[in-house]
N, CA, C and O atoms as a printed pandas DataFrame, in Angstrom:
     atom_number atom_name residue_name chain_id  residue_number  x_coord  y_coord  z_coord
0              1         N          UNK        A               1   95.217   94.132   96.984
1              2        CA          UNK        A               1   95.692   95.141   96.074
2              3         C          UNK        A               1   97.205   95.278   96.259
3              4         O          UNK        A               1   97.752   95.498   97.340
4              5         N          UNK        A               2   97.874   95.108   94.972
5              6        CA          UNK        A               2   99.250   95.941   95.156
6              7         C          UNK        A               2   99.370   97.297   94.883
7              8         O          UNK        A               2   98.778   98.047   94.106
8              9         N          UNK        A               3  100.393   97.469   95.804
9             10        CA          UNK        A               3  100.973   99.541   95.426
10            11         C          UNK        A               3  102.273   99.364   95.649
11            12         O          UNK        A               3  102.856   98.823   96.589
12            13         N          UNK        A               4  102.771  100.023   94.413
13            14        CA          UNK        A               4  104.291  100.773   94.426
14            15         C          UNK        A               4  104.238  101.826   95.072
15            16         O          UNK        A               4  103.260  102.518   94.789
16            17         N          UNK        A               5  104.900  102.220   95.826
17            18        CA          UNK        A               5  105.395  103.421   96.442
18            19         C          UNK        A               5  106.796  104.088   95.832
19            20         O          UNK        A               5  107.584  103.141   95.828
20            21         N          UNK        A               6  107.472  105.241   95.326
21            22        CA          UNK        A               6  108.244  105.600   95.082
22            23         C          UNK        A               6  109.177  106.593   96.054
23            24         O          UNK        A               6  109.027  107.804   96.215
24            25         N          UNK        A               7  110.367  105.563   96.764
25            26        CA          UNK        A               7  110.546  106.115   98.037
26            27         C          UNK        A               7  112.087  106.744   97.529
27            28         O          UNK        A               7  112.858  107.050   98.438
28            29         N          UNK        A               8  112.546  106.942   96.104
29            30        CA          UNK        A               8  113.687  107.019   95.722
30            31         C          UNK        A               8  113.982  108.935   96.123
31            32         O          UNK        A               8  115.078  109.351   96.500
32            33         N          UNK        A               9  113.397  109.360   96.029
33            34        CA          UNK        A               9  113.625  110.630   96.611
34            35         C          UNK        A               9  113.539  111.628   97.556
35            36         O          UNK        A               9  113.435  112.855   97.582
36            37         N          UNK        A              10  113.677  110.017   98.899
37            38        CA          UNK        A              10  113.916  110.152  100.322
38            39         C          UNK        A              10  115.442  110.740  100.504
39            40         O          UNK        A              10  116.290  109.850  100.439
40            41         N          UNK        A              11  115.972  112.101  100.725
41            42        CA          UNK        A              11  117.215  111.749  101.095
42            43         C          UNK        A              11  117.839  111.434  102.157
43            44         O          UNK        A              11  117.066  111.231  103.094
44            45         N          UNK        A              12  118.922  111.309  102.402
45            46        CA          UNK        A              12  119.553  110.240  103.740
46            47         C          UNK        A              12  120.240  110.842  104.228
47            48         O          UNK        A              12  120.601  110.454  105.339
48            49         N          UNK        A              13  120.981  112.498  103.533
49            50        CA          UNK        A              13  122.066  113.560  104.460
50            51         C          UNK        A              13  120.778  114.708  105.786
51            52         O          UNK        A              13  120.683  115.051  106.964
52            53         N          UNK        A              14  120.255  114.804  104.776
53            54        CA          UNK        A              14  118.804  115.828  105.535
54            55         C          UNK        A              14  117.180  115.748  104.748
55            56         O          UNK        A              14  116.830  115.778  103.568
56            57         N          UNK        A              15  116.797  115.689  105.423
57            58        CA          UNK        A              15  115.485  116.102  105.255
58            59         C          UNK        A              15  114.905  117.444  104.484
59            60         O          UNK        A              15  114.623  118.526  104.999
60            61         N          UNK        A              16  114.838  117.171  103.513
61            62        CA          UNK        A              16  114.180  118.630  102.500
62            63         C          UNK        A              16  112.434  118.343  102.504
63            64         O          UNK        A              16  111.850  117.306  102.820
64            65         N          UNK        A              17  111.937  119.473  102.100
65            66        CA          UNK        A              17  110.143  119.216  101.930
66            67         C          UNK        A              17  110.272  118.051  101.129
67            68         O          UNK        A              17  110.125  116.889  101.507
68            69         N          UNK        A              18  110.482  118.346  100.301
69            70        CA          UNK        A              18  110.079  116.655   99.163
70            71         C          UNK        A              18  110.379  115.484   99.972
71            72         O          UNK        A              18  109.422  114.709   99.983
72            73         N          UNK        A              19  111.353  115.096  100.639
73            74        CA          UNK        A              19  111.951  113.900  101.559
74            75         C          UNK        A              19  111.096  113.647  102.547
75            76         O          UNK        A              19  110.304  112.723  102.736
76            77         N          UNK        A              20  111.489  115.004  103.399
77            78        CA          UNK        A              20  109.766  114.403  104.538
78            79         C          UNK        A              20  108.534  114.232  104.050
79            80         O          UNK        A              20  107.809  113.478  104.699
80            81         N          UNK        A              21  108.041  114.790  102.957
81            82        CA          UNK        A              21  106.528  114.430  102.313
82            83         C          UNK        A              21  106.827  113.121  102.438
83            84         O          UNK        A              21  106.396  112.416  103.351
84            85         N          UNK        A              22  107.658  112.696  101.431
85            86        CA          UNK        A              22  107.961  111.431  100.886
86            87         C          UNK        A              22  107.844  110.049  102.331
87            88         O          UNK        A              22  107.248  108.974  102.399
88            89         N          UNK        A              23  108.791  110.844  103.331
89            90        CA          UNK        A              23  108.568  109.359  104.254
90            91         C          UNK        A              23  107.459  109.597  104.602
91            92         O          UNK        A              23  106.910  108.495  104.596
92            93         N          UNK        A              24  106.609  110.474  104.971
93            94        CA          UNK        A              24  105.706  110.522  105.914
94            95         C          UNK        A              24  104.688  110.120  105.197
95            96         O          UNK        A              24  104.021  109.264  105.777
96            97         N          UNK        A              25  104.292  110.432  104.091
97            98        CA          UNK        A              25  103.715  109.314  103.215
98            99         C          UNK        A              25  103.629  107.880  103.325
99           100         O          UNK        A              25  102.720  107.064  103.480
100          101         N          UNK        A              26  104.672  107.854  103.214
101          102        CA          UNK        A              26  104.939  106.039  102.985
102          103         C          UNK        A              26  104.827  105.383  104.219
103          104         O          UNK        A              26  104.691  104.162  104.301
104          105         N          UNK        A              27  104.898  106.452  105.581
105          106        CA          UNK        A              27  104.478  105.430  106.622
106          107         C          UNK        A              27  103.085  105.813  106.960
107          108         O          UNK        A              27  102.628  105.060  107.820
108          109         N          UNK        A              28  102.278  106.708  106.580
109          110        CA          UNK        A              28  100.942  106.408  106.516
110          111         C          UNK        A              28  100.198  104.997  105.442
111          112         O          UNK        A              28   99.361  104.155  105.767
112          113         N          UNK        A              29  100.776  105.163  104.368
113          114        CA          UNK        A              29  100.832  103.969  103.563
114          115         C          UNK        A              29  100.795  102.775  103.988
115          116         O          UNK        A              29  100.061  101.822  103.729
116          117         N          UNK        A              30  101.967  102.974  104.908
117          118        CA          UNK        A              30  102.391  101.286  105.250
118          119         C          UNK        A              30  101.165  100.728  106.187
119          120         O          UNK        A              30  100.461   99.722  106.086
120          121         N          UNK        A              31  101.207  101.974  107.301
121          122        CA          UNK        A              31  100.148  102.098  108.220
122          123         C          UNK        A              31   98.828  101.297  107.821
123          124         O          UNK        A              31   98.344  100.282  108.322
124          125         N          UNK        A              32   98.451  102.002  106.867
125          126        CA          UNK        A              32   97.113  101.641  106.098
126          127         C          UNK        A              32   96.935  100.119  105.786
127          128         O          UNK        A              32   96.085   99.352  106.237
128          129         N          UNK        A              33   98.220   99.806  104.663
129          130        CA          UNK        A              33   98.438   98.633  104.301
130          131         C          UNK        A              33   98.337   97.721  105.446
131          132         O          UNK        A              33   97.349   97.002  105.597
132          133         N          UNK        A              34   99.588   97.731  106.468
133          134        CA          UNK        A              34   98.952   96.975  107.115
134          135         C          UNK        A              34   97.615   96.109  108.235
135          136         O          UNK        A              34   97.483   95.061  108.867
136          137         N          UNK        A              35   96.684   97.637  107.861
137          138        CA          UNK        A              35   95.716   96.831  108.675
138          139         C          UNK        A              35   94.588   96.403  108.012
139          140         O          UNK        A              35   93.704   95.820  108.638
140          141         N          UNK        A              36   94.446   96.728  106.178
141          142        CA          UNK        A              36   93.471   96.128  105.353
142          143         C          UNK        A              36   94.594   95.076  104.493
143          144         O          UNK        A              36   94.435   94.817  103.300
144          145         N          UNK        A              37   95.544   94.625  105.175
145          146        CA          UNK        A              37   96.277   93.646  104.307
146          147         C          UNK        A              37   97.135   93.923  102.244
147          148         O          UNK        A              37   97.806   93.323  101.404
148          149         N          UNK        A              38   96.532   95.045  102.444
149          150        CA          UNK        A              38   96.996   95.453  101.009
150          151         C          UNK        A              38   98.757   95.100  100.772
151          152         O          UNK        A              38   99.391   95.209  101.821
152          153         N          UNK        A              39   99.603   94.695   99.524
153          154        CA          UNK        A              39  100.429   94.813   99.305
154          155         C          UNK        A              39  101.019   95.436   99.174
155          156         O          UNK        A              39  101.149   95.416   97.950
156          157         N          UNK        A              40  102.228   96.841   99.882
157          158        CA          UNK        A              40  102.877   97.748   99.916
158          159         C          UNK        A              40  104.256   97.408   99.077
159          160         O          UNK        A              40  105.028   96.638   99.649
160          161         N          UNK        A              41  104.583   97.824   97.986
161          162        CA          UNK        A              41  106.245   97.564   97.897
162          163         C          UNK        A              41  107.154   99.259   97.748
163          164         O          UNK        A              41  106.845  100.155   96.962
164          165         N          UNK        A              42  107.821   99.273   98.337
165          166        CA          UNK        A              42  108.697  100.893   98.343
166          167         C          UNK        A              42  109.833   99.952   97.432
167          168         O          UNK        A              42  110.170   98.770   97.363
168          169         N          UNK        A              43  110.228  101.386   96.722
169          170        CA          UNK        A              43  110.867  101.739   95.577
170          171         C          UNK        A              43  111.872  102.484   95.947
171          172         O          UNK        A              43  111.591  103.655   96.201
172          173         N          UNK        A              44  113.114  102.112   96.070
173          174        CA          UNK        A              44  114.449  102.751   96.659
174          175         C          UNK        A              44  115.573  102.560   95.717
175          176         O          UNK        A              44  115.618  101.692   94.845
176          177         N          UNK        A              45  116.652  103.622   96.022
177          178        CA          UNK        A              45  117.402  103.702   94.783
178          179         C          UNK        A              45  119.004  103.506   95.768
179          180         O          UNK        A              45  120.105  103.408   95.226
180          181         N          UNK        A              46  118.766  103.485   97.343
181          182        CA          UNK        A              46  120.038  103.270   98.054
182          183         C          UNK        A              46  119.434  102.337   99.751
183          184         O          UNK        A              46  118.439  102.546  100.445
184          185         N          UNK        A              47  120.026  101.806   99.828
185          186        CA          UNK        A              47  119.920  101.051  100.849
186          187         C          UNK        A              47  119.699  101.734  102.241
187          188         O          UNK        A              47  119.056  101.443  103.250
188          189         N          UNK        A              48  120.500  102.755  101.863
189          190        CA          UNK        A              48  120.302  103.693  103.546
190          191         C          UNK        A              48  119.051  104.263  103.795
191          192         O          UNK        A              48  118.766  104.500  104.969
192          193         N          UNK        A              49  117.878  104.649  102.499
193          194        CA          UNK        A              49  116.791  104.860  102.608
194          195         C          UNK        A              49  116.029  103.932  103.452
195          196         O          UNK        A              49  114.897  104.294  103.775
196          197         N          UNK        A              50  116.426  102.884  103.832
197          198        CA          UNK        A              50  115.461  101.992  104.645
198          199         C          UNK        A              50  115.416  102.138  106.032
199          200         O          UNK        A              50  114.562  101.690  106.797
200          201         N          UNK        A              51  116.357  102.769  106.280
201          202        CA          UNK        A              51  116.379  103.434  107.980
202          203         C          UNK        A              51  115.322  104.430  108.297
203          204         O          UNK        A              51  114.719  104.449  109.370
204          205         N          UNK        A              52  115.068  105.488  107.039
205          206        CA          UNK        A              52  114.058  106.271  107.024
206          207         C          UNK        A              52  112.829  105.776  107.300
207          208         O          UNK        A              52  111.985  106.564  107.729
208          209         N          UNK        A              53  112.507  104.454  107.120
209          210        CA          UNK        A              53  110.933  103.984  106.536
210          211         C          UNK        A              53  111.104  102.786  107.442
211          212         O          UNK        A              53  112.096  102.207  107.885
212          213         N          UNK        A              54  109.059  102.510  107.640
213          214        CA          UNK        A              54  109.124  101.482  108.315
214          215         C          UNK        A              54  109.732  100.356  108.757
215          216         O          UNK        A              54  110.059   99.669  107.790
216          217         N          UNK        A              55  110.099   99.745  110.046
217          218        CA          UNK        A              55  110.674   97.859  109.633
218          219         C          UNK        A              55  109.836   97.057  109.186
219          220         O          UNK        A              55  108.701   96.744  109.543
220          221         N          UNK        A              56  110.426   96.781  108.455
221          222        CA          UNK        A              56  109.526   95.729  107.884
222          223         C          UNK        A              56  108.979   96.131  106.743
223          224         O          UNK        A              56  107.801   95.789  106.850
224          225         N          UNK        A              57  109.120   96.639  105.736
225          226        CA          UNK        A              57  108.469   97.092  104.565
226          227         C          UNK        A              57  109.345   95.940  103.686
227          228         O          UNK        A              57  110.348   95.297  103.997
228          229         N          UNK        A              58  108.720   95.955  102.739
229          230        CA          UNK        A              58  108.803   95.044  101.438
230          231         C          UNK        A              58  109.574   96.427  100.653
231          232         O          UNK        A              58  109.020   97.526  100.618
232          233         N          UNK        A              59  110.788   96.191  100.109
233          234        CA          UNK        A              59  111.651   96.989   99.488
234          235         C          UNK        A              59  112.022   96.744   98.178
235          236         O          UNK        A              59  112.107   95.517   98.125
236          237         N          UNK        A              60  112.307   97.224   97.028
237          238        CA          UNK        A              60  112.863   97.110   95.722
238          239         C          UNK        A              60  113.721   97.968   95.140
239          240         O          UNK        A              60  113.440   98.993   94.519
240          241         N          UNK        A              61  114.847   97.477   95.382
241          242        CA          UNK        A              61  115.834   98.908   95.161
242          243         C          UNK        A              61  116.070   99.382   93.355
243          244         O          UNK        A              61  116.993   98.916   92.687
244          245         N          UNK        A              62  115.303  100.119   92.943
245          246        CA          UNK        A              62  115.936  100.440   91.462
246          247         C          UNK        A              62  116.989  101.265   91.515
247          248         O          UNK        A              62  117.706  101.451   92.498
248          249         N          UNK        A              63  117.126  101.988   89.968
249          250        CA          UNK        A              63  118.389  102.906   89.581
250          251         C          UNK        A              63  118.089  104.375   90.258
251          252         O          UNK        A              63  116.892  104.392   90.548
252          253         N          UNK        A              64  118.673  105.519   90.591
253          254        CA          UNK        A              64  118.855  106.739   91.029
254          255         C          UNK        A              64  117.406  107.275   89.891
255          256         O          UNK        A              64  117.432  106.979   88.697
256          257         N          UNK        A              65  116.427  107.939   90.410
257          258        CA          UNK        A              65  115.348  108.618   89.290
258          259         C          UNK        A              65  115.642  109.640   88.551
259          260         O          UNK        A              65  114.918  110.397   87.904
260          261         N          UNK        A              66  117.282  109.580   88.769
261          262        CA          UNK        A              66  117.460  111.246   87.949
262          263         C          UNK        A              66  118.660  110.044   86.791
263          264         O          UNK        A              66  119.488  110.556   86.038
264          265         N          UNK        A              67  118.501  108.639   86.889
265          266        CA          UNK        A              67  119.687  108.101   86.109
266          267         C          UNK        A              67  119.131  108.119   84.594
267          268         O          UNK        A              67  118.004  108.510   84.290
268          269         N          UNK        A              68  119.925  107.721   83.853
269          270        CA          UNK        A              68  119.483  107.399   82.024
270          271         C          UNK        A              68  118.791  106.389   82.047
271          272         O          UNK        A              68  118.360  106.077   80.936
272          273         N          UNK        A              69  118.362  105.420   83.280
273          274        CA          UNK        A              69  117.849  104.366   82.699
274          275         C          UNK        A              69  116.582  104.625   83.582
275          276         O          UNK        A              69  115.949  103.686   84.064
276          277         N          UNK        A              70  116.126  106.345   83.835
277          278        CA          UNK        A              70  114.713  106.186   84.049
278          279         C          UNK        A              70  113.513  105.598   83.128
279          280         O          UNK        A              70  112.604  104.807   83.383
280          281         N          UNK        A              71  113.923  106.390   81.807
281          282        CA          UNK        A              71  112.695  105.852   80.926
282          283         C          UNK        A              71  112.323  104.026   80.771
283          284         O          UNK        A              71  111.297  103.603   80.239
284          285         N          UNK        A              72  113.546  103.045   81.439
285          286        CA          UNK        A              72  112.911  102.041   81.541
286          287         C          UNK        A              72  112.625  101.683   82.435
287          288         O          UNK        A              72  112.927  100.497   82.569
288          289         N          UNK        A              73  112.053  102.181   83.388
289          290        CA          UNK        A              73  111.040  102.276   84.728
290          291         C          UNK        A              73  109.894  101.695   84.860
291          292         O          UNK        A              73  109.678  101.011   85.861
292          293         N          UNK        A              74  109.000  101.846   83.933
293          294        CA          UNK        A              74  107.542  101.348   83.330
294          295         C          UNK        A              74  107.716   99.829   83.360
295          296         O          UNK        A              74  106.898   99.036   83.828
296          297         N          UNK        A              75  108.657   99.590   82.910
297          298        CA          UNK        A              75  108.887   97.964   82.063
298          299         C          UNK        A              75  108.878   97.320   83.699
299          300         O          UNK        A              75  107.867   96.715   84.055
300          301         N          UNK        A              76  109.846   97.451   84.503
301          302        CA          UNK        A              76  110.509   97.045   85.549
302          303         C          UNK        A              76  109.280   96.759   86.291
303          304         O          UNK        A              76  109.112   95.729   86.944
304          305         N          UNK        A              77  108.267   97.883   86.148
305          306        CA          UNK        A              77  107.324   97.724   87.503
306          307         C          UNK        A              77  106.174   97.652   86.722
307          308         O          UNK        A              77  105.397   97.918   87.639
308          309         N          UNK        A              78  105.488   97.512   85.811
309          310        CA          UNK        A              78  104.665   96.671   84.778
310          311         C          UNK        A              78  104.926   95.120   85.274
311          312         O          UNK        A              78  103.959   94.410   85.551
312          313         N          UNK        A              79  106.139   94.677   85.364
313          314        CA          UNK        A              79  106.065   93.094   85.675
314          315         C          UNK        A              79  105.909   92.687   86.966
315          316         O          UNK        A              79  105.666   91.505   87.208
316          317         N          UNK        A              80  106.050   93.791   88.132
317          318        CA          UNK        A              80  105.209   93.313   89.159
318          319         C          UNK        A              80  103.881   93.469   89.305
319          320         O          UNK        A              80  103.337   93.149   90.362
320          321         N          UNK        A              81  103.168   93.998   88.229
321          322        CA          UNK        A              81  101.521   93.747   87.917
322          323         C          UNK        A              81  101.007   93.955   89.421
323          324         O          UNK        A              81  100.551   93.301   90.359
324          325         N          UNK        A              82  101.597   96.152   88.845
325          326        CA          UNK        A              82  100.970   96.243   90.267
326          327         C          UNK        A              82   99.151   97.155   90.223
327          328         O          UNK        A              82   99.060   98.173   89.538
328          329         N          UNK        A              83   98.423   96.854   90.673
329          330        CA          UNK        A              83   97.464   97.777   91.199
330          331         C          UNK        A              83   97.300   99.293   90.756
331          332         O          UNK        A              83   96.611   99.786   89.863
332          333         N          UNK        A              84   98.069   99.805   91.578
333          334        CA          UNK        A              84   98.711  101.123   91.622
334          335         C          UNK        A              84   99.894  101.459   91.855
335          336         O          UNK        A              84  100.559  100.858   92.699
336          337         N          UNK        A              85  100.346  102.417   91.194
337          338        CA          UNK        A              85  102.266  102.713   90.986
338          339         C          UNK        A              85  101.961  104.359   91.020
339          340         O          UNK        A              85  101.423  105.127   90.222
340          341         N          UNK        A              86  102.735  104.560   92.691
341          342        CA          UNK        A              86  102.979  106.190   93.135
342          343         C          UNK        A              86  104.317  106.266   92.457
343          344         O          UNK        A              86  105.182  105.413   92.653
344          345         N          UNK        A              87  104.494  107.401   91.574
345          346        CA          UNK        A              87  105.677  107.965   91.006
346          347         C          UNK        A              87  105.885  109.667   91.019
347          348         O          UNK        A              87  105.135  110.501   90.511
348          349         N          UNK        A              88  106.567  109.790   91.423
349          350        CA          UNK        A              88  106.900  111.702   90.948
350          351         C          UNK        A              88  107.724  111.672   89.566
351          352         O          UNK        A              88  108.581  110.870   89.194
352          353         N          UNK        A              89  107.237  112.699   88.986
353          354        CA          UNK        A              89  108.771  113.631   88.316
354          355         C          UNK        A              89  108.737  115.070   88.622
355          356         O          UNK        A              89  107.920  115.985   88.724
356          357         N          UNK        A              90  110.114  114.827   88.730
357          358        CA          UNK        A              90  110.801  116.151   89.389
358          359         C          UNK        A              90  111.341  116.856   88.094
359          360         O          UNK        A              90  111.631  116.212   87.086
360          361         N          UNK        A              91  111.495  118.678   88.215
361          362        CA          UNK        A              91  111.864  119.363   86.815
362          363         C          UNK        A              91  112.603  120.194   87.853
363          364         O          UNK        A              91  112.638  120.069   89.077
364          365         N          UNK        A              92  113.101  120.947   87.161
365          366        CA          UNK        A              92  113.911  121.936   87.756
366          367         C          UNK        A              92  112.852  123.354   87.709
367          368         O          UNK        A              92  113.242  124.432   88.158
């Protein structure tokens, strides 16, 4: 099985509720993944997010989720024909 993970609203100055949900998630995830072999890919929007999250994760850095080119999001990760695709949206 593949899974997207959406790790873009990890932040990297501090830790807010949404951020720690977010990693602590994704390393139960990974956790998981790796011991039934499932395909994990995290979804990052800055490079420094990868310090947060497992070594060794399979990474894909897209655009910022708050950018103009969210609405073509679908398209991007439709062609990695994934399984399952974890996404938030955030509102004010």
């Amino acid at each position: 099985m593949r899974l997207l993970y959406d790790a873009r609203y990890i932040r990297t100055d501090f830790h807010d509720g949404v951020s720690r949900f977010s990693t602590e998630l994704g390393r139960a995830l990974f956790q998981r993944c790796s011991h039934t072999g499932d395909e994990l890919i995290f979804l990052i929007c800055d490079p420094a997010q990868l310090r947060l999250l497992p070594d060794g994760i399979r990474a894909l850095q897209l655009h910022e989720p708050t950018s103009i080119l969210e609405p073509t999001t679908p398209q991007a990760l439709n062609a990695l024909h994934p399984d399952v695709a974890e996404t938030r949206v955030m509102s004010d």
